[in-house]
N, C-alpha and C positions, 0 to 999 in steps of 0.2 A: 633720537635723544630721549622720546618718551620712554620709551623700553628700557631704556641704560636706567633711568630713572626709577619707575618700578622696581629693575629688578636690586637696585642698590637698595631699596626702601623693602624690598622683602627680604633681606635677607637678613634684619633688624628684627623680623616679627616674631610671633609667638602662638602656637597654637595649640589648647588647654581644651579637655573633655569637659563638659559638662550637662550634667545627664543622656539625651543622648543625643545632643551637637557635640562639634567639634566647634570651636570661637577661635579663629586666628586675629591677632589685632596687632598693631604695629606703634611701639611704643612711642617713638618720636613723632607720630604725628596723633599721639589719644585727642578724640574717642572713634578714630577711624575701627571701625573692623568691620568682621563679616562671620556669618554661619555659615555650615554644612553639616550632611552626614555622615560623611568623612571629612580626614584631614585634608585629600586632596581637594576636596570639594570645596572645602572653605577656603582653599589659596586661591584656587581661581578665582573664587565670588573675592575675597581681599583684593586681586588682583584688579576684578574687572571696577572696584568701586576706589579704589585707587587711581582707575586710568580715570573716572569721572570727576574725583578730585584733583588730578592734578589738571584734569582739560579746564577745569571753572577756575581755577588758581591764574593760566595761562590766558582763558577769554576776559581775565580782571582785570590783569593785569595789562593786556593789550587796547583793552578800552578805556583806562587810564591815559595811557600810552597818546589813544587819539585824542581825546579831549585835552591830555596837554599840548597837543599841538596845536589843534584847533584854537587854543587860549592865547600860543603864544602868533599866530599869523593873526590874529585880531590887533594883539599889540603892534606887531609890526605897521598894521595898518595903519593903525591910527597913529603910532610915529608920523609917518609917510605925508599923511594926510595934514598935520600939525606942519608937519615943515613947507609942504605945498601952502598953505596959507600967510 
């Protein structure tokens, strides 16, 4: 799924000389980019800080995830615990 991911998301992007890097950057998600010496160099480095943005997008959003659970078994509890009384 990561992979599909990346590679959807590169195939968006753009990679422009300047002096003597190569800057590939991917416009739907600015200000991600990356350098190189080359063009190939800088897809991979896009590549590899891509798969590190999208891994922090996914442990965010997974830790979200548990904390709303965690919120809502506390309610449950304390349901539980009101009708027990």
């Amino acid at each position: 799924m990561l992979k599909n991911a990346i590679k959807r998301i590169l195939k968006t992007s753009t990679v422009e000389k300047q002096g003597d890097w190569y800057i590939a950057t991917c416009p739907a998600l600015s200000p991600i980019g990356a350098q190189g010496t080359t063009k190939k160099d800088a897809m991979k480095n896009l590549r590899n800080v891509l798969r590190i943005y999208i891994d922090g997008c996914f442990d965010s959003i997974i830790s979200e995830l548990i904390e709303e659970a965690k919120n809502q078994a506390k309610k449950k509890k304390r349901k539980k615990k009101k009708k027990a009384n």
